[in-house]
N, C-alpha and C positions, 0 to 999 in steps of 0.2 A: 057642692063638693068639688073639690077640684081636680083634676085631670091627669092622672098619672102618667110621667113620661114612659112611651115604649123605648127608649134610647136606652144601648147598653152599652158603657164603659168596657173598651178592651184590659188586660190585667196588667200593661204597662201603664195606661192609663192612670188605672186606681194604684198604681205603685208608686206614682210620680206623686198624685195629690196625696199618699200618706207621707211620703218624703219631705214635702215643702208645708204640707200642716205641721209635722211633729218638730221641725226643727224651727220652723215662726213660734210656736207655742215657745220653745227654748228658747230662746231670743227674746221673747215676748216676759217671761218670767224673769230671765235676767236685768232684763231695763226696768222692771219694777220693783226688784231688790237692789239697787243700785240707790246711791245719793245725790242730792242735784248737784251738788258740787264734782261727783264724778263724771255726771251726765254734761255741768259747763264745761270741763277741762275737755270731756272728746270732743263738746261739738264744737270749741274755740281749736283744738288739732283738726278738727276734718274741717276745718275752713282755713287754717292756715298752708294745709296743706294743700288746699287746691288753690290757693292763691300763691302758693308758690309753682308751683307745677303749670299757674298757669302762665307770671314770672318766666319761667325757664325755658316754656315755650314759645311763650312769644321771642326773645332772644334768641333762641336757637333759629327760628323763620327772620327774624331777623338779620343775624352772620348769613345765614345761607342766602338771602338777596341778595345783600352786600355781595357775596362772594360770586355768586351768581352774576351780578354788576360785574364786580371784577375780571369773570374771566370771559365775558364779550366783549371787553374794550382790549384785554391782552389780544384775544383772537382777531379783533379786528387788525389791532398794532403788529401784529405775530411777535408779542414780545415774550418776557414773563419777569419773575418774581427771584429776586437775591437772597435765599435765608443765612440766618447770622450761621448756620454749621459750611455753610459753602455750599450747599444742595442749591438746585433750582427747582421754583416750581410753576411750573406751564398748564395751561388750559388747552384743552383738544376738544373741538365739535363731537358733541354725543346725542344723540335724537334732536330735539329742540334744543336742547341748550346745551353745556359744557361739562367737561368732566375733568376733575383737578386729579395730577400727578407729579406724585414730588420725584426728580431726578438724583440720587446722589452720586458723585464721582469716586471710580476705586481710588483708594489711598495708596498712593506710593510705595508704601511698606507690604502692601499686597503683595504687588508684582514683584519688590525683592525676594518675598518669600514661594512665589510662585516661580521665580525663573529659575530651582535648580528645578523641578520637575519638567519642566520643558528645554532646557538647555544642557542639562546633568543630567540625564536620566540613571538607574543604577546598571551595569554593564550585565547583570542575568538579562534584565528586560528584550538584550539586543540591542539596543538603542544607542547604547553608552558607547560610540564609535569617535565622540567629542563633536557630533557636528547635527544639523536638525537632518531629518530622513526627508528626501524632495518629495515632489506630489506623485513622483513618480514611481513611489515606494509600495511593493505588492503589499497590500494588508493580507491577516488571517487570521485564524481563532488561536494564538499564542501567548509568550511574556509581554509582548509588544504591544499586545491588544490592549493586555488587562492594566499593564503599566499607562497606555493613553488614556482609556477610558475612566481610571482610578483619578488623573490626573483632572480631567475636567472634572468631575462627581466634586471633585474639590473646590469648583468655581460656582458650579450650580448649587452644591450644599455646602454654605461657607459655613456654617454652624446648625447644630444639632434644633437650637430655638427657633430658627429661620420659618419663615414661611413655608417654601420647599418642602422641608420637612414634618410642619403638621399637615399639609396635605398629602404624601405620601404615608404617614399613620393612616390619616384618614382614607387613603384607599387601601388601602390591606387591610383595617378592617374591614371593608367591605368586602373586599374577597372572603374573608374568614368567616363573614356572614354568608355569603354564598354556599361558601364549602358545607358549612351546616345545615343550610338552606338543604343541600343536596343530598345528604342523607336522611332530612326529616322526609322527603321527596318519595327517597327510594321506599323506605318503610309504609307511607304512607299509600303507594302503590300497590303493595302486593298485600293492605289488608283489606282496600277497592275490590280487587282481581278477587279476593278469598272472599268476602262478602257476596259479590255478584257470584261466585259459583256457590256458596252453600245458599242463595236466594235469600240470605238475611237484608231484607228492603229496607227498614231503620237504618242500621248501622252503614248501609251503602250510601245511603242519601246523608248523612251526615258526613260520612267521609265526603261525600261530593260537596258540602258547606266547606270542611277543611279545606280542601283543595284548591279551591275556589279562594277562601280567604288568603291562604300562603302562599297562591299564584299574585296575588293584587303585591302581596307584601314584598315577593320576588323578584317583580317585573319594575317594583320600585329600588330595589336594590341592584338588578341590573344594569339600568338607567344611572344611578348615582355611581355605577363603578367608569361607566363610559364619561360622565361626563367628570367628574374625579378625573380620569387618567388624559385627559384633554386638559385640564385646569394643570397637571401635572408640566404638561407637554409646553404650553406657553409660559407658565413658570420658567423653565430650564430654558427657552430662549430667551428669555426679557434679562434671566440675568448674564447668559451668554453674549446677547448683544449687543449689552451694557459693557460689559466689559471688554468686548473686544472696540468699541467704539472708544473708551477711554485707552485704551492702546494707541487705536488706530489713528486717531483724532487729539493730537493734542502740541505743544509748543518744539518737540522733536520730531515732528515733520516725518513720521514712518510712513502714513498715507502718501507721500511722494517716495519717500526712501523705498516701499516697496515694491513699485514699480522701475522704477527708473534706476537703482542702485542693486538691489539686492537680489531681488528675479525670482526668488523661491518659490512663489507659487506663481508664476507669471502673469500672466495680463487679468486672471480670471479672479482679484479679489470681490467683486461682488458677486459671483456667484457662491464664492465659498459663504459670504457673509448671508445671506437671501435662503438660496436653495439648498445647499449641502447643510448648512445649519439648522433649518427648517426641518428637513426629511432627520437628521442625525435626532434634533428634541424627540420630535415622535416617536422614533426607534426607540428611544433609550426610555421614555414615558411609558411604553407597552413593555419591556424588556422585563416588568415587575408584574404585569398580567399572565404574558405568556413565556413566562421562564419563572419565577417564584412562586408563581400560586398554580401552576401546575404539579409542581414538584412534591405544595404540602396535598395536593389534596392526592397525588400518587399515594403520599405513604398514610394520608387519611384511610384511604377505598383500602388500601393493600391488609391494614389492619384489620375493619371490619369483613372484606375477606378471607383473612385469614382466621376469624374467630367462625363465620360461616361455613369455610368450607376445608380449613383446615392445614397443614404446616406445607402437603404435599400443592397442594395449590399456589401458595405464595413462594415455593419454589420454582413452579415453574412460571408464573407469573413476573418474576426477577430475570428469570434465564429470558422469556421473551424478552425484554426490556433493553438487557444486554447485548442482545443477539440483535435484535431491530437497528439499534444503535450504531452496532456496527457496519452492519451492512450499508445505514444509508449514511454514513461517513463515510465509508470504504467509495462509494459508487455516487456523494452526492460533487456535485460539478463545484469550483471554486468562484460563489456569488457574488466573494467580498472583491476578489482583485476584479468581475466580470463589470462589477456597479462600478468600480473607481474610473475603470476607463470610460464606460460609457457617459459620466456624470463628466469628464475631462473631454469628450467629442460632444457634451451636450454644450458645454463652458463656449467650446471652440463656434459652433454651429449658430449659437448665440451673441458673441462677441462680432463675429460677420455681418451680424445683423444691425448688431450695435453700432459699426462703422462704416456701415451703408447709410443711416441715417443722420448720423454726423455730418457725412461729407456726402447729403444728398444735392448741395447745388453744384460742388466740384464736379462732380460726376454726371451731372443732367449737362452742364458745361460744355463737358469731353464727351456727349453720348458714348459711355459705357456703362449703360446698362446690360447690354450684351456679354462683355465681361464682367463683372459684377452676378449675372445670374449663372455662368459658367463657377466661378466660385461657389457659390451655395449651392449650388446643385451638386456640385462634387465632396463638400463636405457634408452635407447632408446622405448624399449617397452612401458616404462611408458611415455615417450614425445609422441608416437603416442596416444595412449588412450587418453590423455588428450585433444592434438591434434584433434583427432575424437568426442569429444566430443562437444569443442568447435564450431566444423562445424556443427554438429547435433542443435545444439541450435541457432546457425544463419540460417539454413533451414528454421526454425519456424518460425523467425523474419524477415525474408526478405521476405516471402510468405505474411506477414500481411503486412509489409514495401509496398512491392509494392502496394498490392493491394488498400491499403488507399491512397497512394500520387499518382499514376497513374491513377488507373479505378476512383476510388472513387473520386480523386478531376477532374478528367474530367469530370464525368456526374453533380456535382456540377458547374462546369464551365460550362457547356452549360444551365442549369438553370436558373444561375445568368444572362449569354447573351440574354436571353429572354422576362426579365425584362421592357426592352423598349418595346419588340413589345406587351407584355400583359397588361403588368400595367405602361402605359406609364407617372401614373401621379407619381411613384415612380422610374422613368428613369433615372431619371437625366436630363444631355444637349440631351443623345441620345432620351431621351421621349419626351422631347422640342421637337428635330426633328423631330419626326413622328408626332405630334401632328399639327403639324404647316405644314408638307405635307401632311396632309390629303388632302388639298384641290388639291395638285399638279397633276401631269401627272403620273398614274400609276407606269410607267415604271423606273420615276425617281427615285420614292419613293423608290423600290425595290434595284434600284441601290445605292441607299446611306443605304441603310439596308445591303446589304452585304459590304461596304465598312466599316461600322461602326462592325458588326460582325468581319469580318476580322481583323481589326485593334485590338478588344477587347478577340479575341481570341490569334493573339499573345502576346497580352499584359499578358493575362491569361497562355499561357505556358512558360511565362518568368517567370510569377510569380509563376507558378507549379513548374519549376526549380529551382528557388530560396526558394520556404518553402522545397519539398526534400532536398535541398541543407542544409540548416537550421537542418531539423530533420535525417539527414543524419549524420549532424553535432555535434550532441549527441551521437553517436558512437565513433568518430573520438573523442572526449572529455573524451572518457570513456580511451581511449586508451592512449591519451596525459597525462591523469593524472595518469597510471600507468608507462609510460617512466619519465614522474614528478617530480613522487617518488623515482624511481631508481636512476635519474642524481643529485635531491636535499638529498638523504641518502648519495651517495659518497662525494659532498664537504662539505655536514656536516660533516661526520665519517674525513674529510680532514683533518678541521678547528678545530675539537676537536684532531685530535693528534698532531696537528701543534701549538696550544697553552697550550697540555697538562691541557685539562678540561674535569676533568674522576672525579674530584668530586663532590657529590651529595648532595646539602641541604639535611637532616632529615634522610638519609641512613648510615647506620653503613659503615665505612667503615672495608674492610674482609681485614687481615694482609697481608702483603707483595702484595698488590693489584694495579693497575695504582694508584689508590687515596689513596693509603698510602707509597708514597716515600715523604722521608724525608732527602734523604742526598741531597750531594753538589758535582758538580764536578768545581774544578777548572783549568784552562785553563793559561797557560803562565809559565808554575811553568820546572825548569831547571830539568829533570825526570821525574819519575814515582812515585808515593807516593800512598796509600794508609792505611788510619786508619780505624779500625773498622767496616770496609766496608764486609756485609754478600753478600756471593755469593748465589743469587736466581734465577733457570731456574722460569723468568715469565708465568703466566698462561693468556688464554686471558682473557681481561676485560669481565665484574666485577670478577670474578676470581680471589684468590689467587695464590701465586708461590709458588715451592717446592725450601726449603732451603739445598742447598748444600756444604755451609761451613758455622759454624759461626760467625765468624769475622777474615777477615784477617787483618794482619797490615807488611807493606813492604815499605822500598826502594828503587828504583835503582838509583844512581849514573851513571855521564856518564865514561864510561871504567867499569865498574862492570856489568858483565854480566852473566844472569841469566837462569839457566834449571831448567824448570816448568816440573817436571815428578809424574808417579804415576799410578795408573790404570785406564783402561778404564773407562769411562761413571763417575768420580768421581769429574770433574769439571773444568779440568786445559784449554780449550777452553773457558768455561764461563767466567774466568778472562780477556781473551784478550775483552770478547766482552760486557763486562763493563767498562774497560780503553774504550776502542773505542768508549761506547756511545752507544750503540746498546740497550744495557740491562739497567734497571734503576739503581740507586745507593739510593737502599731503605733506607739505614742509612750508617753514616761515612762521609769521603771524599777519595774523586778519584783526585787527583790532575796529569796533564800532561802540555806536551808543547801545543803549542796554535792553530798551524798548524800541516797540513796532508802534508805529502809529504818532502820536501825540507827543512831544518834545522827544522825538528819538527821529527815528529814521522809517522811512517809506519808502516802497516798492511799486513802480506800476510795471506790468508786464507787456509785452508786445500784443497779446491778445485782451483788450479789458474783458472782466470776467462781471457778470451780471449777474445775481443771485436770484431763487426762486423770493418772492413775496412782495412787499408792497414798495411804491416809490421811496417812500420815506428812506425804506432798507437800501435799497440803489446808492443811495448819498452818503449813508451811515456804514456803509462796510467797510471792517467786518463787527461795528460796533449794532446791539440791538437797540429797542426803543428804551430798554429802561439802563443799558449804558447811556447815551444820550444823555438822557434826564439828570444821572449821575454827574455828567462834565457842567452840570447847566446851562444847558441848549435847548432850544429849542425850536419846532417849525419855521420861524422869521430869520435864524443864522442859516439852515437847509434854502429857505428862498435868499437870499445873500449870495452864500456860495454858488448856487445856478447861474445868478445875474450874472457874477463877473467871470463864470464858465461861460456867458454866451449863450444859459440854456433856460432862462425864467420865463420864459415860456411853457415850461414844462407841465407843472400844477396843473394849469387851467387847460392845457390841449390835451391831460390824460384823465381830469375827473377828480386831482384832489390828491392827499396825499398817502391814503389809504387804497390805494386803484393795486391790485393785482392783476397782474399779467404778464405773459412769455416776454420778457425786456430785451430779449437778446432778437428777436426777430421783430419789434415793433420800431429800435431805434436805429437810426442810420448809423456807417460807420463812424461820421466823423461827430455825431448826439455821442457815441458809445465811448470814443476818446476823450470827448470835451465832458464825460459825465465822470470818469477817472480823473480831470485835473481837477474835477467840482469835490470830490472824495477830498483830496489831495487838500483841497482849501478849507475843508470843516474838519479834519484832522488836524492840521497845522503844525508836519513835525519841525524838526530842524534840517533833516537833509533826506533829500528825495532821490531817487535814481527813475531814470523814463525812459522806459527802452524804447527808442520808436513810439511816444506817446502820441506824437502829433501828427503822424505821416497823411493823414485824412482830412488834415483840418488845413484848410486855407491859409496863406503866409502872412496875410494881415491878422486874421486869429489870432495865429500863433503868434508872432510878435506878442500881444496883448493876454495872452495866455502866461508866455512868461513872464512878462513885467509885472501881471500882478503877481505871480507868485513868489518872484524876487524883494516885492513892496513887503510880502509877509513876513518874509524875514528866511525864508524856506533857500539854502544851499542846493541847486541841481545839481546834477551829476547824469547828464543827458547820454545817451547812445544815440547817435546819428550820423548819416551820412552825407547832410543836407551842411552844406557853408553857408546857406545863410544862418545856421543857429550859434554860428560863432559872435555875430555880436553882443551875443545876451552872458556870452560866458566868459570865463578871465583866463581859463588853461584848456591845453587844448593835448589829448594824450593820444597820438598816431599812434593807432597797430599797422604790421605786417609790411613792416619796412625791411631792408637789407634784401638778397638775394634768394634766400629759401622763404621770406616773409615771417621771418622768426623774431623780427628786432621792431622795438620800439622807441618813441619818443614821444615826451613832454614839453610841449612848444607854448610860450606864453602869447594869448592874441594880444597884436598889437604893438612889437615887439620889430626893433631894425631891422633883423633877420625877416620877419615877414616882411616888413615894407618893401624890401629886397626884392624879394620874392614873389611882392604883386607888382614892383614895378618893370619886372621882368616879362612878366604876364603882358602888362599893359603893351612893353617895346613890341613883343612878338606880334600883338593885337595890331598895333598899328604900320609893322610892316607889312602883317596882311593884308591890312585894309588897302595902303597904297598901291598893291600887286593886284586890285581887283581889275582894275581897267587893262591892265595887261593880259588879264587872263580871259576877260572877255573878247580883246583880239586875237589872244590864240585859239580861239572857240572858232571864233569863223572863219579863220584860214585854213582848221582842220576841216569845218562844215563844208569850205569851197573844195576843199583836196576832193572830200568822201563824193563831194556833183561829179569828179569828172571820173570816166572810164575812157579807154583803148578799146577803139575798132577801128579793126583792119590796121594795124600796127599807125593811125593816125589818132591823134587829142585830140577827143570831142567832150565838152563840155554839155550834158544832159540834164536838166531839171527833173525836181523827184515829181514822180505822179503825184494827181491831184488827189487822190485818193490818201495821199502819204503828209503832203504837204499842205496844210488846211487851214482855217483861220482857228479852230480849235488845239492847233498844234502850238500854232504859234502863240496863242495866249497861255499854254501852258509851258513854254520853254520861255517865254518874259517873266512869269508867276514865279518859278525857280529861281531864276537871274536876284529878283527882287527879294525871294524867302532868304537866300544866303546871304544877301549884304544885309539885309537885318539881323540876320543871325549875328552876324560879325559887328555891326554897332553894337546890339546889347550887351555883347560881350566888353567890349570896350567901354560902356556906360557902365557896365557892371563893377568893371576891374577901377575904374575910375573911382565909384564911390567912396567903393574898399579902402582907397587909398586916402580921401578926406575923413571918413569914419577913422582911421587910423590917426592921422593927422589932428585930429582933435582928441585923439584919447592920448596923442601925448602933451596935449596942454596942459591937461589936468593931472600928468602923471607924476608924484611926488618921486623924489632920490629913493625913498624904502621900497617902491615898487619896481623899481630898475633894478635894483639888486637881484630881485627873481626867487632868491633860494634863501634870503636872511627875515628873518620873521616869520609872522604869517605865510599861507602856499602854499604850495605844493614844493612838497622836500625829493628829490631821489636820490 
């Protein structure tokens, strides 16, 4: 007989095995009224479908390697990807491996549409004065606020489908689930409270199951509002600083125009772009937690309130609201203008710091570090005071803050709670109820008096948390609309350099100012040209400039190549940086080729500029790796262009051509020039301007620097002060001639007039030389005077001490002797060559280039 089990199935248990027997049985009767023919057709679909599914999976692990592939080799290259819509798409390091982002640029049509909101604002706003509001403009809770803040909401939510905006759905739901959350809460309270006092043990312990479940379900909807409202928050930056980058960043040059021209938010645009933008997302990502969803759940609570305890309650429950309101307006301190300045001494405090670091070997140079920490210490001194002030003034406010929205609306809320038991005919439903248990059982009465309390008290510290939340909320607004103002000043001050709108109805405009340019540059044009065109270092706006030539007028042709010399500080970089666009062309025209870089024209500056990322990029600026690939180039023309820079060396002493590193302090001055002429040769425009490109490199270099660059076919247009770089060039354009150094001249090298001119040199050279031996006997006729002195009214002739007169002396008074008659030969060897180099440039010189000014040349 066999052995009955003592095991006993719990009643889940045996609920599970009737569930999965009764519905196999069904399944089971199905497949055996079925035909085979139905039974081939599923099982040829459930094998085709898993053989597709499995198809699709494999292909999708597929692309993703691929892609995966892809975006190690871009990050290696720090390149990225061209899509046919104009976006770009890049790879960024994400844990092990990469994570793809597609970039797209705003459209043109954007910002037309955008810049009357920031350039036109409407005149209620305050705004509409015709001009942007400086950084130095008090924000506050007004027209002006809601018109700025209206005005980005229009950049961060470009369309209702956006992204942005279903996560914004998505968090207010989740508030609206909270809110509900919060009255199933209060309810659910006070039938706890009323269970534990009437000792019903079931129904309390099951409330405690409730609780317990709709605590887990709460603490997860909490969670999803915080990190919602954070998913919010770098939303509204990524597409803010997307788009102020495609302002800022693009072929109209506002990123220099900002500083340098226009001034409007002065030196501090990265802080506006970083921190003020950062903290402004934030603000404006909470502004819908703690300004919206307090609001609804006010008139949520105020309602079941109001059915609880009745009309007289939610009367005075308003009048608090109002009365709160006003007080801590009346008496709250001004946060918005208190944060603007302090974010503007934080700008300052930091920018100090920034150009300690810049110019840390100028300054380790000159030991001033001493001065240097007197600076920061004094600016920073002024951020703390301000700083401690600040705090001193919300001491005040937070002392009254709490004490009205905590003590003070609690013993107001226990008032209002009493309204049923006192004056139960002004109760409400809770007055109904007492009134109607009067006749009941004591005990029950009591027991629905604290369930109704209970319930009406959480309802009341929901509602205490939501008006704090509220006049909390008025702080937090103080503060939003000074982040506001800072993030709506920048893409004004943007939009106004970006459309070049600097001039003012009914304002004079002040001469040579942003709003009184009046030339033209023309683009496409085979040269350089310039008519009439005054060289003026700009002042910032409204500001005039200071006029440093007055009208130049020039050619260049390609092959005629031109040395821009003359004296320091007299303007010859300010030409390059009005070709270039940099500087306005107040009157004249500037005519150039059309392009930068590759069959147009190129720029090196005085300081070569080194970018962050890998060697490759070094050569290739400002093109990436998959421009490059586009020109088809590759690796072997980058090593080419080095060689005949002088610098193929390179690759192999840094590790390849993938090596990242600080390139600005690893290479030498004169690596960092000959790596701009390396740029300059795998570009390969047609005309180049060098400001000072070579002053580092050696003069046999440089010889060989230019020649090949001339082999290329590449027109200079050098800035120098250096003569010997006149042999490589064919015109030669003196500034800061005549008497105020106001006048100029275009001198062709090579030309009788110079000849002239060096053999003038040379006459002088060699009357000095013949004067030397003369001047060495008046040396020691005077040395014999200085021996003698008077004593006693007799000439005595006295030798200098031995102490004075030494053989150290004397080797160093021959050494002089000797340094200046070499001086004075080189010079004469110098002036000499000049004159054969000369001498053979005109054997070769045909009748058309005598002419000077017919053809080809420079025209003035």
């Amino acid at each position: 007989m066999a052995v009955q089990s003592t095991l006993r199935h719990s009643a889940a248990e045996e609920a599970i095995a009737t569930f999965v027997e009764k519905y196999g049985e069904l399944i089971r009767t199905k497949l055996r009224s079925t035909s085979k023919t139905t039974r081939l057709l599923c099982t040829l679909a459930l094998a085709t479908s898993i053989i597709l599914a499995g198809e699709g999976t494999r292909r999708k692990w597929k692309r993703k390697r691929e892609e995966r592939e892809t975006g190690r080799k871009l990050v290696r290259t720090n390149s990225w990807l061209h899509n046919k819509d104009g976006s770009r798409t890049i790879y960024v390091p994400y844990k092990d491996g990469t994570s793809k982002v597609v970039i797209s640029s705003t459209k043109p049509l954007t910002f037309e549409a955008h810049r009357r909101l920031f350039l036109n604002p409407p005149r209620v706003s305050g705004l509409g004065d015709g001009h942007v509001p400086a950084a130095q403009t008090k924000p506050g809770l007004n027209l002006a606020f809601l018109h700025q803040f209206l005005s980005l909401m229009s950049i961060m939510i470009p369309r209702w489908t956006s992204k942005e905006a279903g996560l914004l759905v998505s968090h207010g739901a989740f508030l609206m689930l909270r809110t509900y959350l919060s009255l199933v809460v209060a309810r659910l309270d006070g039938e706890i409270v009323r269970d534990l006092v009437a000792g019903n043990g079931k129904a309390f312990l099951l409330g405690l199951a409730k609780w317990c479940g709709l605590g887990g379900f709460a603490s997860y909807t909490n969670a999803m509002i915080k990190y919602l409202e954070s998913k919010v928050s770098i939303a509204f930056r990524t597409r803010l600083t997307r788009y102020i980058h495609d302002l800022y960043l693009n072929d109209n040059l506002n990123y220099y125009k900002l500083h340098n021209l226009d001034g409007g938010v002065g030196q501090g645009a990265d802080q506006f772009i970083t921190q003020d933008l950062t903290q402004f997302c934030a603000a404006a990502a909470n502004l819908y937690s703690s300004l919206g969803k307090p609001f609804v759940d006010i008139c949520v609570f105020n309602y079941q309130l109001y059915r609880s305890l009745g009309p007289l309650a939610l009367t005075g429950l308003l009048s608090n609201y109002f009365l709160t309101a006003s007080i801590l307006r009346k008496l709250s301190p001004p946060f918005g203008k208190l944060k603007a300045v302090e974010g503007r001494k934080e700008g300052d405090f930091r920018s100090l710091h920034a150009r300690l670091i810049a110019n840390a070997e100028e300054v380790a140079f000159y030991g001033g570090a001493e001065m240097e920490k007197t600076f920061l210490n004094k600016e920073f001194k002024s951020l703390k005071n301000w700083m401690e002030g600040i705090y001193m003034l919300k001491i005040r406010y937070n002392i009254l803050e709490d004490f009205i929205l905590k003590y003070s609306w609690s013993a107001y809320g226990y008032l209002l709670s009493s309204l049923p038991v006192f004056l139960p005919a002004w109760g409400g439903l809770g007055g109904a109820t007492e009134v109607a248990g009067a006749t009941a059982v004591k005990g029950g009465r009591e027991r629905e008096r604290m369930k109704d309390f209970i319930t009406n008290k959480r309802l009341m510290l929901s509602l205490a948390d939501a008006g704090g939340r509220m006049m909390y909320s008025i702080k937090d607004l103080s503060e939003l609309a000074g982040y506001t103002s800072w993030v709506y000043t920048l893409i004004s001050t943007l939009h106004r350099a970006h459309a070049n709108a600097y001039y003012v109805r009914g304002r004079e405009n002040e001469l040579y100012s942003l709003s009184d340019v009046q030339g033209t540059i023309q683009k496409g044009f085979d040269g350089v040209r310039l008519e009439n065109v005054p060289i003026v270092a700009p002042g910032l706006w409204p500001q005039g400039g200071e006029e440093l030539l007055e009208s130049l007028s020039l050619i260049v042709r390609r092959g005629d190549h031109l040395l821009i010399s003359g004296p320091n500080g007299i303007g010859k970089s300010a030409i390059a940086r009005v070709i270039a666009g940099l500087w306005p062309v107040y009157r004249g025209l500037v005519s150039r080729p059309k392009n930068n870089g590759e069959d147009g024209i190129m720029f090196l500056p005085q300081r070569p500029y080194l970018s962050i990322g890998t060697l490759r990029d070094q050569v290739i600026y400002p093109d990436g790796e998959a421009d490059m690939r586009e020109k088809r180039k590759n690796e072997y023309d980058l090593k080419r262009a080095l060689e005949q820079a002088k610098l193929g060396y390179l690759p192999d002493r840094e590790g390849g051509w993938d090596t990242r590193k600080e390139w600005k302090d690893v290479l030498s001055g004169g690596e960092k020039q000959r790596l701009a002429i390396a740029r300059l040769l795998y570009h390969e425009p047609q005309y180049a301007f060098i400001d000072e490109g070579t002053s580092a490199v050696s003069s046999d270099v440089e010889g060989l620097l230019y020649e090949t660059c001339k082999e290329k076919g590449i027109t200079l247009i050098t800035i120098s002060t250096r003569a010997s770089l006149k042999k490589y060039h064919t015109y030669n354009l003196v500034l800061g001639l005549g008497e105020r150094g106001d006048e100029w001249e275009v001198q062709r090298i090579g030309t009788e007039r110079e000849k002239m001119a060096v053999e003038k040199e040379l006459h002088d050279l060699r009357e000095r030389l013949a004067q030397v031996e003369k001047w060495k006997k008046r040396r020691e006729e005077i040395e014999t005077e200085l021996n003698k002195v008077w004593v006693g009214g007799q000439e005595e002739e006295l030798g200098a001490p031995a102490y004075v007169v030494g053989e150290e002396q004397q080797k160093e008074e021959e050494q002089d002797r000797q340094t200046e008659a070499e001086e004075t030969q080189d010079e004469y060897q110098e002036a000499q060559s000049r004159v054969m180099s000369d001498d053979e440039g005109d054997e070769t010189e045909t009748e058309e280039q005598r002419a000077g000014t017919e053809g080809s040349g420079i025209v003035v």
